[in-house]
Backbone bond lengths (Angstrom), bond angles and torsions (degrees), N, CA, C in turn:
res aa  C-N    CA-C-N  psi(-1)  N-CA   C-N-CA  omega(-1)  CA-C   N-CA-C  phi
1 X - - - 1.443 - - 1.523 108.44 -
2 X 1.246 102.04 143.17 1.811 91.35 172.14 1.456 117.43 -125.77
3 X 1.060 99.34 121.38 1.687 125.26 -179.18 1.668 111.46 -84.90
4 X 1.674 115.30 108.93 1.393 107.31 -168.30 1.542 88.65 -144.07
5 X 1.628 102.51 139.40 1.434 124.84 -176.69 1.616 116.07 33.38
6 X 1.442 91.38 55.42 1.895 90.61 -170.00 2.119 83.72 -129.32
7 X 1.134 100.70 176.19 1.693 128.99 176.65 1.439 99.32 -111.29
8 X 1.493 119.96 115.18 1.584 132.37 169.33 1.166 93.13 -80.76
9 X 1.017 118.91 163.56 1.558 121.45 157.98 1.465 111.76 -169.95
10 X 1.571 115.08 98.05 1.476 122.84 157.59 1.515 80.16 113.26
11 X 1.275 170.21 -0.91 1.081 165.91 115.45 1.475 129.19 3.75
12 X 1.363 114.95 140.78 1.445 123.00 159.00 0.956 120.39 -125.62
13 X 2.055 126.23 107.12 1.169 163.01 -179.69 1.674 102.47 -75.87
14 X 1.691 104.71 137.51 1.530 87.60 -178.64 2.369 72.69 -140.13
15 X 1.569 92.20 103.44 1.423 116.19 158.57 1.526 108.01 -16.19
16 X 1.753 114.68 -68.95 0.992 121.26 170.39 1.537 144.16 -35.45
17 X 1.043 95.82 -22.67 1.427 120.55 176.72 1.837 133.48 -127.18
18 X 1.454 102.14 -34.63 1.445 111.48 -170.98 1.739 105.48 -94.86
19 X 1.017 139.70 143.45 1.291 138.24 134.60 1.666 136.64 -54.70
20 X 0.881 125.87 118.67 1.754 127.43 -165.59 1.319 105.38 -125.19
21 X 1.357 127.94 99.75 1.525 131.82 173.56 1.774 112.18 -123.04
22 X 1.374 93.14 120.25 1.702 91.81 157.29 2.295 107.57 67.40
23 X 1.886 96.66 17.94 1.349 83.37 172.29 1.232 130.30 -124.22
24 X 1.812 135.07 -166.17 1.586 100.42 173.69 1.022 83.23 -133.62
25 X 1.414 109.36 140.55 1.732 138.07 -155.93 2.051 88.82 -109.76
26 X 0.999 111.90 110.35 2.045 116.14 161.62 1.418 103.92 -106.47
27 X 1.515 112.66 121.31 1.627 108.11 161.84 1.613 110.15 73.16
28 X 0.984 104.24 32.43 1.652 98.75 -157.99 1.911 84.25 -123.97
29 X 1.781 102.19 137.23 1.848 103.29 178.42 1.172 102.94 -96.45
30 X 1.444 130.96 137.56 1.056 134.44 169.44 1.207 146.58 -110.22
31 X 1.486 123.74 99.60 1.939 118.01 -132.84 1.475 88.67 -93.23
32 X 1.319 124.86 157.19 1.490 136.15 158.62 1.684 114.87 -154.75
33 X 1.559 124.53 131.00 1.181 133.65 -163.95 1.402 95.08 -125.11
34 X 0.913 125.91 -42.28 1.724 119.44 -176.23 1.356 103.92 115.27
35 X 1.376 148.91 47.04 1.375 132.32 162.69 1.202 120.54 -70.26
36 X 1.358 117.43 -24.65 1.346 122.45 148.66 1.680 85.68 171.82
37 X 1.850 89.75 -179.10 1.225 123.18 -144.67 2.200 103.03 -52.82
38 X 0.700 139.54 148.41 1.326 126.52 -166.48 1.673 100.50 -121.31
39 X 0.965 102.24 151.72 1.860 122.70 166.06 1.417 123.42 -82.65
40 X 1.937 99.72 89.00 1.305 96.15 -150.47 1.840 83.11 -140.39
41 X 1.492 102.32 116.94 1.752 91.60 174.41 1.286 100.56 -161.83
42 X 1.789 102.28 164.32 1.160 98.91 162.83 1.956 147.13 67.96
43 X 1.785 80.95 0.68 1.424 118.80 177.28 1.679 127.88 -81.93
44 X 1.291 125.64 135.65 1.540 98.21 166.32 1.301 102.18 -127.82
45 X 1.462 122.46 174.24 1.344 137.44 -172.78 1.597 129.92 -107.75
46 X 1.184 120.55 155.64 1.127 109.96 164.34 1.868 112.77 -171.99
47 X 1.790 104.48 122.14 1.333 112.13 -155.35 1.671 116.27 39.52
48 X 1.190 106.79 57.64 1.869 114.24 148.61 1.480 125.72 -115.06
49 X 1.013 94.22 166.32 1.652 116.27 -159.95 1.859 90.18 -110.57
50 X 1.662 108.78 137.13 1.301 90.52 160.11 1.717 97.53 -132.87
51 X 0.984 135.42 158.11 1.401 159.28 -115.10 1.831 107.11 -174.24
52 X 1.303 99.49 92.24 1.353 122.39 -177.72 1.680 108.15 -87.73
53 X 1.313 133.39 131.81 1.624 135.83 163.19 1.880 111.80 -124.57
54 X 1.272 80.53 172.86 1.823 107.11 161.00 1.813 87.64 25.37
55 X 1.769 121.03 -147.81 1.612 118.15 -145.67 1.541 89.10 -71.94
56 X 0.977 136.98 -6.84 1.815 120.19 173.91 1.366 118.83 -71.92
57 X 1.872 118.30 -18.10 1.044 110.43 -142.81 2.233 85.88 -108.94
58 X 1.714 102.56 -24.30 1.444 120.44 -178.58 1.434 101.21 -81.17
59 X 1.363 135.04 -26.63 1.619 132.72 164.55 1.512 99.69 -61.53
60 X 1.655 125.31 -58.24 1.387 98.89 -176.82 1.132 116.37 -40.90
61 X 1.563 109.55 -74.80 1.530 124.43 -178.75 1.477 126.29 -5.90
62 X 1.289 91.47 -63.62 1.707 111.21 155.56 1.620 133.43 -22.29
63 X 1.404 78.15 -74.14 1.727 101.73 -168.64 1.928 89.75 -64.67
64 X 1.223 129.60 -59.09 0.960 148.01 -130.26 2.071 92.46 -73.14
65 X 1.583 91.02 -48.35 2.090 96.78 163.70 1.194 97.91 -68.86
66 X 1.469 131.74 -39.20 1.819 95.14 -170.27 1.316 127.03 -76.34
67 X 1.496 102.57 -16.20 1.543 112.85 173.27 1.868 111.87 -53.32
68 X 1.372 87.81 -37.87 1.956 94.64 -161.62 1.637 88.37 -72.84
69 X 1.533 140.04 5.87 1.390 125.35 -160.22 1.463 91.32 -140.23
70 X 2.073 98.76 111.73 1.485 109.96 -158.83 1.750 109.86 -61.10
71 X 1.475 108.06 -20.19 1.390 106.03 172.32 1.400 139.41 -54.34
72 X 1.353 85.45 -37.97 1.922 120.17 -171.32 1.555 113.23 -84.70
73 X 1.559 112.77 -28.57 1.448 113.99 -146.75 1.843 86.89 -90.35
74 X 0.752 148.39 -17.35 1.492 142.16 179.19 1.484 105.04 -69.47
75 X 1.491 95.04 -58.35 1.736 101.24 167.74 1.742 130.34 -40.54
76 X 1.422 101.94 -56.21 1.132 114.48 169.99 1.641 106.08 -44.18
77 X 1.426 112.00 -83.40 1.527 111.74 -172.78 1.498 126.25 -36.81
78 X 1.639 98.90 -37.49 1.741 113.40 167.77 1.360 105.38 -41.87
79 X 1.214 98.38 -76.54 1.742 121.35 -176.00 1.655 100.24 -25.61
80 X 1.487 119.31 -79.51 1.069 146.42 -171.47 1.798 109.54 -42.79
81 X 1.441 106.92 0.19 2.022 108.77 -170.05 1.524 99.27 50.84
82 X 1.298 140.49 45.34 1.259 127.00 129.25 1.330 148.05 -135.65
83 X 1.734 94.46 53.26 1.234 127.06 159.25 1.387 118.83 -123.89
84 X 1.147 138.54 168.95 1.351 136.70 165.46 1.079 104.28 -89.36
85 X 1.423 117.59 165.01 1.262 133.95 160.45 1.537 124.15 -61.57
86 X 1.652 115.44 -40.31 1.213 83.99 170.85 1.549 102.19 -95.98
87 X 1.244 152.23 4.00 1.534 128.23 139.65 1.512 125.38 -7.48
88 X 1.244 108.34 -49.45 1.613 119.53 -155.26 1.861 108.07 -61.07
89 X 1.061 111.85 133.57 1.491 88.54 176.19 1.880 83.75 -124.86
90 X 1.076 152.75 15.68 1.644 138.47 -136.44 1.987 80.00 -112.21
91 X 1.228 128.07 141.99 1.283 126.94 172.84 1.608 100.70 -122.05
């Protein structure tokens, strides 16, 4: 379903499936599994829950050990657009 420039309120959004543009979600849970990349912008929040599954929930996991591994964790943030480019020193 796609939800655009509207107010959710008290809702459960499943990433996987719905479209979300341009709205503001209150109280609203928000499921995401990763079936692929979702249509998600431009939104703001207020008191939600978001609710990670299946390969969305093993990418955190992921990211979350490479952070704890001083080698990796620069990378990670790189990766992630919140570092600059010239920040980076890892070759």
């Amino acid at each position: 379903m796609l939800y655009e420039n509207e107010t959710l309120t008290g809702l459960t959004v499943n990433l996987d499936d719905d479209e979300i543009v341009g709205c503001h979600l209150v109280n609203c849970r928000i499921l995401f599994g990763s079936k692929q990349l979702p249509t998600f912008s431009d939104n703001c929040f207020e008191n939600c829950n978001f609710h990670f599954s299946k390969s969305a929930l093993v990418t955190i996991e992921l990211l979350r050990r490479m952070l704890q591994i001083p080698q990796l964790s620069e990378l990670v943030i790189a990766a992630l657009g919140l570092m600059s480019d010239e920040a980076r020193t890892l070759h």
